[in-house]
C-alpha positions in Angstrom: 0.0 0.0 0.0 1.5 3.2 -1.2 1.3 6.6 1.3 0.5 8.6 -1.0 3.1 11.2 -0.2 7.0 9.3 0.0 5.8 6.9 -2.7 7.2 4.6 -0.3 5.1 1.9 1.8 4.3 2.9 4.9 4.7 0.6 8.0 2.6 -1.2 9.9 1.4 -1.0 13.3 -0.6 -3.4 15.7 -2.0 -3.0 19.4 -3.5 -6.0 21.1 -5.8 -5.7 24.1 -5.8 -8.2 26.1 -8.9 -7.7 27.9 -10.9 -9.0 30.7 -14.1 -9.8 28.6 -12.5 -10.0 24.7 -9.1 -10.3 23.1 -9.0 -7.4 20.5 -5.8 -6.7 17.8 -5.8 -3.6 15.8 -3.6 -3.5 13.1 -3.0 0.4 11.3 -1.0 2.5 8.7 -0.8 5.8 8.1 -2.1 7.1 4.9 -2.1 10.8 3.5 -1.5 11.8 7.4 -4.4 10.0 8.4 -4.4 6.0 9.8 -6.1 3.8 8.1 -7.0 0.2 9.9 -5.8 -2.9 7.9 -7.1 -5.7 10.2 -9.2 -5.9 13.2 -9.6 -9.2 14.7 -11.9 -9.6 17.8 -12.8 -12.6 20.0 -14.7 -13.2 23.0 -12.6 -14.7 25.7 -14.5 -13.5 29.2 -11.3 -14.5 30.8 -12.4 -12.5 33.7 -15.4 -15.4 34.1 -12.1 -17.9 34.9 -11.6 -16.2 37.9 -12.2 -18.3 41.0 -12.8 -17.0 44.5 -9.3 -16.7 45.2 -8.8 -15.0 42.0 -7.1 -17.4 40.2 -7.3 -18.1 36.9 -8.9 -21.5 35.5 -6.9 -23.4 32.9 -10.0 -23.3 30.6 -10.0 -19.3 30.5 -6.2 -19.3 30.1 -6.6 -21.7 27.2 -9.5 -20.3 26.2 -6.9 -17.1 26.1 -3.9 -18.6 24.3 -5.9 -20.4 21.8 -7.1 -16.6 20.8 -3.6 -15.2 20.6 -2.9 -18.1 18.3 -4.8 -16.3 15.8 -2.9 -12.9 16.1 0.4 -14.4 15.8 0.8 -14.8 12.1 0.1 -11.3 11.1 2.4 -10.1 14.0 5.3 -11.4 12.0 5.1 -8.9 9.3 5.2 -5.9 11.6 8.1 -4.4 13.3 9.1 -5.4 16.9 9.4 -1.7 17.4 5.3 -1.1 16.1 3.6 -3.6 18.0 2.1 -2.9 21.5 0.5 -6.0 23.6 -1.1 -5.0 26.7 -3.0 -7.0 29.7 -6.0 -5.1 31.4 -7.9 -5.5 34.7 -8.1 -9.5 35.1 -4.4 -9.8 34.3 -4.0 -7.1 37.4 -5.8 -9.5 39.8 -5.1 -12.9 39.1 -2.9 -14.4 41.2 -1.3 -16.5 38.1 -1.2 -14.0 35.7 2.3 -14.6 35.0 1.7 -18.3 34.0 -0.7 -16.8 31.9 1.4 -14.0 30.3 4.5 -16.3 30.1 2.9 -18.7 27.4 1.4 -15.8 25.8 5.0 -14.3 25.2 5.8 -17.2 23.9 3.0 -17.9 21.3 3.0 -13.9 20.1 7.0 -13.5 20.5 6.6 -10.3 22.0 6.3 -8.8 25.1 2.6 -8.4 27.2 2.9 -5.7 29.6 0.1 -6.1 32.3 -0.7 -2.2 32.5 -2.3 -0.7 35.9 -5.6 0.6 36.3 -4.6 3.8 35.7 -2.1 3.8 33.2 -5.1 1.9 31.2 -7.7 5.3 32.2 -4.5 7.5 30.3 -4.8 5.3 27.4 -8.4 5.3 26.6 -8.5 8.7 27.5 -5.6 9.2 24.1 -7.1 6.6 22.2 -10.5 9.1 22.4 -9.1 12.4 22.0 -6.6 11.2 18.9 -10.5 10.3 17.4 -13.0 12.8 18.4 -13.1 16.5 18.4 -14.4 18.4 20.4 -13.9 22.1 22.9 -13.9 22.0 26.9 -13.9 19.3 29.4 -14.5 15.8 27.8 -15.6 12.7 30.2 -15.0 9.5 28.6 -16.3 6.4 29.9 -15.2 2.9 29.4 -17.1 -0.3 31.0 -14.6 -3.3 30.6 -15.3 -6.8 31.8 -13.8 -6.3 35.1 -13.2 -2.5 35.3 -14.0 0.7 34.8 -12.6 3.8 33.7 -13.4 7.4 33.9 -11.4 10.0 32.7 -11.8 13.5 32.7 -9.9 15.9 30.3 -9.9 18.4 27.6 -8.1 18.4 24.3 -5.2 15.4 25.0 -4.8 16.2 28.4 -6.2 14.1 31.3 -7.7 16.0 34.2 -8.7 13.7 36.4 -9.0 9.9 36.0 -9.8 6.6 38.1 -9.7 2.8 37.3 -12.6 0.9 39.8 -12.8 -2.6 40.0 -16.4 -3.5 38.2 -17.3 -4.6 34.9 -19.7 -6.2 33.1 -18.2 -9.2 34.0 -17.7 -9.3 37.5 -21.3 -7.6 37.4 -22.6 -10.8 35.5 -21.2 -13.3 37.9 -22.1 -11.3 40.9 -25.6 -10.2 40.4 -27.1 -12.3 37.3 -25.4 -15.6 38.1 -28.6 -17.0 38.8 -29.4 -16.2 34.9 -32.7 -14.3 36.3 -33.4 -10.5 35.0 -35.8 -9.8 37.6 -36.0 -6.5 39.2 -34.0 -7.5 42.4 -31.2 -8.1 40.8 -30.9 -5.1 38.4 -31.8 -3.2 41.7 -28.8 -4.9 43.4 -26.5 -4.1 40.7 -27.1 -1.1 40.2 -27.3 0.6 44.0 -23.7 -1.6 44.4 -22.3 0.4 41.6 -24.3 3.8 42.6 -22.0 3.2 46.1 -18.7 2.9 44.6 -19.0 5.7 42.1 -20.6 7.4 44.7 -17.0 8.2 46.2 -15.7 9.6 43.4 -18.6 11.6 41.4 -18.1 14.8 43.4 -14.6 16.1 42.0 -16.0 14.8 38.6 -19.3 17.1 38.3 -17.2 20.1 39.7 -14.7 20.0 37.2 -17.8 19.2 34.9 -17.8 18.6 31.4 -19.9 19.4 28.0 -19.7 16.4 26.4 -19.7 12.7 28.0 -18.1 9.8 25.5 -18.8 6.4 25.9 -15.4 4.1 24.8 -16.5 0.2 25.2 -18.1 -2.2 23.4 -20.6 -2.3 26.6 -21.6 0.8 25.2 -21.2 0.3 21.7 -23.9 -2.5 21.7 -26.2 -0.2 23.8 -25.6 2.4 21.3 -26.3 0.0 18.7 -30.0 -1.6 20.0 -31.0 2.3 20.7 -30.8 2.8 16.4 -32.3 -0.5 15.8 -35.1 0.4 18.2 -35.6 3.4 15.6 -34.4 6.3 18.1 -31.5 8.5 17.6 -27.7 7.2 18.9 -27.3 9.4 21.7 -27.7 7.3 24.9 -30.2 9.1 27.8 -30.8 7.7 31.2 -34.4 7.3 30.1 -33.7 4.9 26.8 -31.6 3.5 29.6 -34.2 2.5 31.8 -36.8 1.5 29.1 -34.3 -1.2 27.7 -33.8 -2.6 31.4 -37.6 -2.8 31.5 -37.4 -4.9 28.0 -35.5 -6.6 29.8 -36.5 -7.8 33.2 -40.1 -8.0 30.6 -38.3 -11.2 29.1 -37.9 -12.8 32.8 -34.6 -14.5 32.1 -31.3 -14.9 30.2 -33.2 -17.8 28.2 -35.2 -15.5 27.0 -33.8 -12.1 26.3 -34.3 -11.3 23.1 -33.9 -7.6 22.4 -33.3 -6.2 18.4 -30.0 -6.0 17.6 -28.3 -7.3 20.4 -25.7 -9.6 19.2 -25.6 -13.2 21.0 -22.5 -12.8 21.8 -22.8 -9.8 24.1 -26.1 -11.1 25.5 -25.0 -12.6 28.7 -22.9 -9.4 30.0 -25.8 -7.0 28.3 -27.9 -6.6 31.7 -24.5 -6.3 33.9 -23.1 -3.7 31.8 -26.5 -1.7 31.4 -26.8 -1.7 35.3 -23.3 -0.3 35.4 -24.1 2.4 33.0 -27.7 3.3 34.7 -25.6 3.9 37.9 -23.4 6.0 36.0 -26.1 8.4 34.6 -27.6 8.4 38.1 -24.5 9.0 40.1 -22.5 11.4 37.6 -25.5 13.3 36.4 -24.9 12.7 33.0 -27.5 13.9 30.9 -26.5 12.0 27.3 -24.0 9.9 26.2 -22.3 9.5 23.0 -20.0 7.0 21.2 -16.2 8.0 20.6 -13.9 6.5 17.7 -11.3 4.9 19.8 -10.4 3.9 22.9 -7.3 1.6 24.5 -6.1 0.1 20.9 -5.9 3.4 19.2 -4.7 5.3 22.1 -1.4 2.6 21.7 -1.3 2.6 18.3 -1.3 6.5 17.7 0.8 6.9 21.1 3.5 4.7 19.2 2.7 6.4 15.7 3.2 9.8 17.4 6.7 9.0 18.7 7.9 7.3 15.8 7.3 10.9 14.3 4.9 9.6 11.8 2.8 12.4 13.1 3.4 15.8 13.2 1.7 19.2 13.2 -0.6 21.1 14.7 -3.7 20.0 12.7 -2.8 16.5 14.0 -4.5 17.5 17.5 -7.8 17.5 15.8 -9.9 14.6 14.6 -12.0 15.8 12.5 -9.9 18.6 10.6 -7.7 15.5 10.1 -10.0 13.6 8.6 -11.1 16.2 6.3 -7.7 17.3 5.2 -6.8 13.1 4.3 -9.9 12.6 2.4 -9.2 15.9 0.3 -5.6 14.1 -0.1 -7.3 10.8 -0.9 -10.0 12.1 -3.2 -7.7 14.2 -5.1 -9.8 17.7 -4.6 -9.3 21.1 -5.2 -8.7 22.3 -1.4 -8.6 26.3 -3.0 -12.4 25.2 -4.1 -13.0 23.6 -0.7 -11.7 26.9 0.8 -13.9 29.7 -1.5 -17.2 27.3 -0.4 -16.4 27.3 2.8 -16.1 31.1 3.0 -19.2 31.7 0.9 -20.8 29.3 3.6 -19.8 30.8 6.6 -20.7 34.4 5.5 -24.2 33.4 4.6 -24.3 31.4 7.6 -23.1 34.4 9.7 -25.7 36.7 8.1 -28.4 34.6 8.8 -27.5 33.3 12.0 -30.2 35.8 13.8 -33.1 35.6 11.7 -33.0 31.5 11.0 -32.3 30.7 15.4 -28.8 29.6 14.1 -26.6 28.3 17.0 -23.0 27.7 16.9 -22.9 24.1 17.8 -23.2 21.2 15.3 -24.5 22.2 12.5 -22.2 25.1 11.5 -19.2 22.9 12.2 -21.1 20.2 9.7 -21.5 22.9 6.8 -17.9 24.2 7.3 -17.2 20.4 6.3 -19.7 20.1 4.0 -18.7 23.4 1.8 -14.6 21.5 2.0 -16.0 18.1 0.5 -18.6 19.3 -1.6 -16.6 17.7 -4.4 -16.0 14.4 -2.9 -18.6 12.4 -5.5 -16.5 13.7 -8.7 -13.9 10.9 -7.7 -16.6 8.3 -9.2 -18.7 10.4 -11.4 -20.4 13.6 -12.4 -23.9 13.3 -12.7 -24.3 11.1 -9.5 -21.9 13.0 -7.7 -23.9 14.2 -4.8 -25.3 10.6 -4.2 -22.0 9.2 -4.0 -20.4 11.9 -2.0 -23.0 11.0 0.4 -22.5 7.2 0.1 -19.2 7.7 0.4 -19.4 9.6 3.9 -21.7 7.1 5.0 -19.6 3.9 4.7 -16.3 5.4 5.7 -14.3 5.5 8.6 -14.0 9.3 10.0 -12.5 9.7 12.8 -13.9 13.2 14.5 -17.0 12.6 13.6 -19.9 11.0 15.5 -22.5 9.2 13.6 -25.1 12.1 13.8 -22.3 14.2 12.3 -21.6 11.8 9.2 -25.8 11.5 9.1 -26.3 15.2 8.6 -23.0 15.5 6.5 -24.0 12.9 3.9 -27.6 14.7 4.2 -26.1 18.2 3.0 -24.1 16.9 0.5 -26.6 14.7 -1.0 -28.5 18.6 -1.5 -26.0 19.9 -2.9 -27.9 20.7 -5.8 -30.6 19.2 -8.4 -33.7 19.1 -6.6 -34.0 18.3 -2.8 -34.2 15.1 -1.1 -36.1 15.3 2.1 -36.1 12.1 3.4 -31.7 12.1 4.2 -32.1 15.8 5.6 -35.1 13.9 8.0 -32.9 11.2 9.1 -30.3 12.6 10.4 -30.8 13.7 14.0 -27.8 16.2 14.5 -30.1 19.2 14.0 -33.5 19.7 13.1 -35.1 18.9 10.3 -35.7 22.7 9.5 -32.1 23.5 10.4 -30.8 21.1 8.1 -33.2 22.0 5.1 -31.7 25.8 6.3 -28.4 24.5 5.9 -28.6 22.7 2.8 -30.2 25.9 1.3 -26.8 27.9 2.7 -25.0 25.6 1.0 -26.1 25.1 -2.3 -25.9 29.6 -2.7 -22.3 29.2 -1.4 -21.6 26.6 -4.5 -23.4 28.3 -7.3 -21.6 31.2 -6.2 -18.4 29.7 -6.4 -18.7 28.6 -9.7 -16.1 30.4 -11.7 -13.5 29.1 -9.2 -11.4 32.0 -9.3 -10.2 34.5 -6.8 -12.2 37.6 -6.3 -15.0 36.9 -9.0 -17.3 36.5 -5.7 -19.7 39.5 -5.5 -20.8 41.5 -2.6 -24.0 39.8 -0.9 -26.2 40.1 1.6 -28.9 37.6 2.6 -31.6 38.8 4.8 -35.4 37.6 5.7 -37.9 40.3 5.3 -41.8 38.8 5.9 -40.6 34.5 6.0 -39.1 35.4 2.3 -34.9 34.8 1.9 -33.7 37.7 0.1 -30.4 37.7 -1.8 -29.1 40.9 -2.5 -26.6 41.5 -5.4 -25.1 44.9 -6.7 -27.0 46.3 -9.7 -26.4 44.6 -12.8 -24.9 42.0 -11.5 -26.9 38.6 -12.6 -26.9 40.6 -16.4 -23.3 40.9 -16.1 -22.9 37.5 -15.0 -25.0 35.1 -16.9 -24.1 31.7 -15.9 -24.2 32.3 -11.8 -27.2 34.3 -12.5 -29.3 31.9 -14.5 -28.0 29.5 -11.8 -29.4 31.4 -9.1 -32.4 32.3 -10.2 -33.3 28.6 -11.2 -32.2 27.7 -7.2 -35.1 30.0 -6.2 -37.3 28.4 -8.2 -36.5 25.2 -6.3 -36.7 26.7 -3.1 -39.7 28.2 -3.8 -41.6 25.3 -5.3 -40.2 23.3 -1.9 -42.1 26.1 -0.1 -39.6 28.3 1.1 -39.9 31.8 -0.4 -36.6 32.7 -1.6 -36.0 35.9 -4.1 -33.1 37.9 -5.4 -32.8 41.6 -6.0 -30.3 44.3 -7.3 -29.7 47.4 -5.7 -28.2 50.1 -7.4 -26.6 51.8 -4.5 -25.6 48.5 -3.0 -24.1 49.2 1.0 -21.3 46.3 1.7 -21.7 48.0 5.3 -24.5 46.3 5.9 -22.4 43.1 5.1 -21.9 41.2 9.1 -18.5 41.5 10.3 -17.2 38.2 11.9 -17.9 37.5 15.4 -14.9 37.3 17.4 -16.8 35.5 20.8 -15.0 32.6 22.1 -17.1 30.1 20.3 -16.0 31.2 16.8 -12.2 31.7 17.5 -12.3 27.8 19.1 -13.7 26.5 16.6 -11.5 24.4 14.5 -11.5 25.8 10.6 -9.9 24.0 7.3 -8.0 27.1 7.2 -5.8 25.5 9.5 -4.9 23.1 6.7 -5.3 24.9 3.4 -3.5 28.1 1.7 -4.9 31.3 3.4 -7.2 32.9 0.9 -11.1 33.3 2.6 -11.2 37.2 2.4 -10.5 37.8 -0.9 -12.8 34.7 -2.3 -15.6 35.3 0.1 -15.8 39.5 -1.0 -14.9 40.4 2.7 -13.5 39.4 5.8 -15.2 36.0 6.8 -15.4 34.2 10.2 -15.7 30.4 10.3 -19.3 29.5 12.0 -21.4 27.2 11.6 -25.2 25.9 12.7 -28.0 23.7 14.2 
């Protein structure tokens, strides 16, 4: 596999979790200064279920153990010694005979295991989430393993605060649901055990306090996963919470539980691990949940990648401008074109902010994308493009972006032009619906504007709403002088206007750029990360005027 950029191959590099419910190896290279996953191998080992009273492994979970690495081991030989990782988690901490254990396994892989501690594990997640999500301000990141848990505290990619408590879904199973039963008594028991031991912690947590809480396990990625089957969207609440715990104590046993999309594999830890996460909510006061991109394996495979100097730069702190800047790499576009879209964009966005109830969260961050990969589809085919620019988004790894992010991205650029398609803009579950129609209508102006792809051929503007109508204002003359954009522009009224959203243009002779917004300079503008960062400075003379990077809801 070529890089892309030495014309050389680029190496390899593997991380292997050994962990107390599954065995997981990750194996990576980078790619136009993103990482790309070449393997991923996962099985289900529950070697914390050999534990015995004494907390000594059983020979059957240790086999059960080796017999898994088995499989690893032959890819491991074409990697460097140097670029492979192998780590032991929570059960490998409390066995007595973890050494007999990690001896064999040393010799099968021919590398070194390194049982990490409890808290050394909390750091790792913690880099393994912020290398793969973006976001400003505090960050809690949760990870439910089979025997512990984590929670970490941080913002950007350093850790604030962090602990390592001994419950999983594991443990939780064998302690509480032994008996197989999902009656109330024991999801009651489970869960007040677990309220009392994060009980002692939760305090310097919720007054350090945090905007965004990220879940980083597949305890949580299954939850995530029977919450979109159940037709709601992927953010995880206490009360989605609670209603799948009464599905489940409704099927009476383990024998029974049959819930959509839960995979039979996780079905015996699925009641132990959503007790654990209900005491978590309740305890932490967390109000929604969401699913990051990584979590132990990637924090040791980009902690490796990032002293092997494979990773430099400023831009390589955030996810999602990361992302974006590889895929314009990968896809061969015109990042100048990105850039003038992406200015047009934010100016629009920035003048309508006020009259459309425009916030500064998601959705302006989503069209600040949007306007960069506009062009992605042209890598297939032009009169499709917009369809497979949106398939493409949907069936890619992105790091940076959650799945309501990818949802409303693919949405926008499916609208980029032709006539609309509702029915993506009313899936997605980032925004509204009516802030995503908003959005794709921002959009699709910026791109017609852009047209002639050349610097300063973009006229002076200014959108504003008089009586529910969008009003484009251009400088006299202007659409005669300027045919093509012109007839372009007044055919994307018609659109909008047959869609039911009055939309006109006019010309005004003494045209007054002062009443053109200036950019906002409040803190949630200047933090928020811009392609800028990556691309050749050009936004003020493309856009007409000085333009501010904003975005929408």
């Amino acid at each position: 596999m070529d890089d892309g950029e030495s014309g050389q191959s680029s190496p390899l590099f593997a991380s292997i979790d050994l962990g107390s419910n599954s065995f997981h190896m990750l194996v990576v290279r980078q790619i136009h200064g993103a990482i790309r996953v070449v393997s991923k191998v996962k099985r289900r080992v529950r070697l914390a279920s050999g534990l015995d009273q004494d907390n000594m492994l059983s020979r059957e979970a240790m086999e059960r153990g080796w017999d898994c690495l088995r499989l690893f081991a032959e890819q491991l030989q074409d990697i460097p010694p140097e670029n492979i990782r192998i780590v032991g988690t929570a059960t490998l901490r409390i066995a007595g005979n973890s050494s007999t254990f990690v001896r064999v396994a040393e010799e099968i892989l021919g590398h070194r295991v390194d049982v990490i501690s409890g808290l050394e594990e909390a750091q790792t997640i913690y880099q393994g989430v912020s290398w793969t999500s973006s976001g400003i301000g505090n960050r809690l990141v949760i990870d439910i393993g089979g025997a512990s848990t984590e929670i970490i505290l941080g913002e950007g990619v350093d850790v604030k605060l962090m602990n390592s408590l001994p419950l999983g879904c594991v443990t939780w199973l064998n302690r509480f649901f032994a008996d197989r039963q999902l009656s109330r008594s024991n999801f009651d028991e489970a869960i007040a055990e677990a309220e009392r031991i994060f009980s002692g912690i939760a305090q310097e947590y919720r007054s350090l306090g945090w905007g965004i809480c990220v879940g980083a396990s597949g305890t949580l990625q299954a939850l995530q996963e029977i919450i979109i089957a159940q037709g709601q969207c992927e953010t995880v609440t206490l009360e989605k919470l609670l209603e799948l715990m009464e599905q489940a104590v409704a099927c009476g046993s383990m024998d029974r539980l049959q819930i959509c999309s839960l995979e039979p594999d996780r079905l015996a830890v699925f009641p132990s691990g959503l007790a654990v996460l209900i005491a978590l909510f309740r305890i932490f006061g967390i109000r929604e949940l969401v699913m990051a991109g990584g979590a132990l394996r990637e924090g040791l495979v980009y902690s490796m990648i990032a002293a092997s100097s494979q990773l430099t730069g400023g831009v390589f702190g955030d996810a999602q401008l990361r992302t974006v800047s590889s895929m314009i790499s990968r896809y061969q576009l015109d990042p100048e074109q990105g850039r003038r879209v992406e200015a047009v964009s934010m100016k629009i966005f920035e003048q309508m902010r006020q009259f459309w109830d425009l916030d500064d969260s998601c959705g302006r961050v989503i069209l600040c994308r949007a306007s960069a990969l506009y062009e992605l589809g042209l890598c297939i085919e032009y009169r499709r493009a917009p369809q497979h620019a949106a398939y493409i988004v949907e069936n890619i790894d992105m790091p940076g972006f959650t799945l309501a992010q990818k949802l409303l991205l693919s949405a926008l650029l499916y609208n980029q032009r032709d006539g609309f398609k509702l029915e993506p803009l009313r899936r997605q579950h980032a925004v509204s619906f009516e802030q995503a129609c908003r959005l794709a209508r921002i959009l699709r102006f910026a791109i017609i504007m852009c047209i002639r792809r050349t610097e300063g051929t973009i006229p002076k503007f200014v959108f504003t709403l008089e009586d529910g109508k969008l009003i484009l204002t251009l400088p006299d003359g202007w659409l005669a002088g300027h045919y093509l954009r012109g007839s372009e522009l007044m055919a994307e009224v018609r659109i909008q206007n047959e869609n039911g959203w009055p939309t006109e243009i006019a010309e005004h002779r003494s045209f007054d750029a002062r009443r053109e917004l200036q950019p906002r300079t409040d803190d949630a503008i200047m933090n928020t990360p811009k392609m800028e960062e990556l691309l050749p400075p050009d936004a003020e003379n493309s856009a007409g005027g000085s333009v501010s990077s904003s975005s929408s809801s």
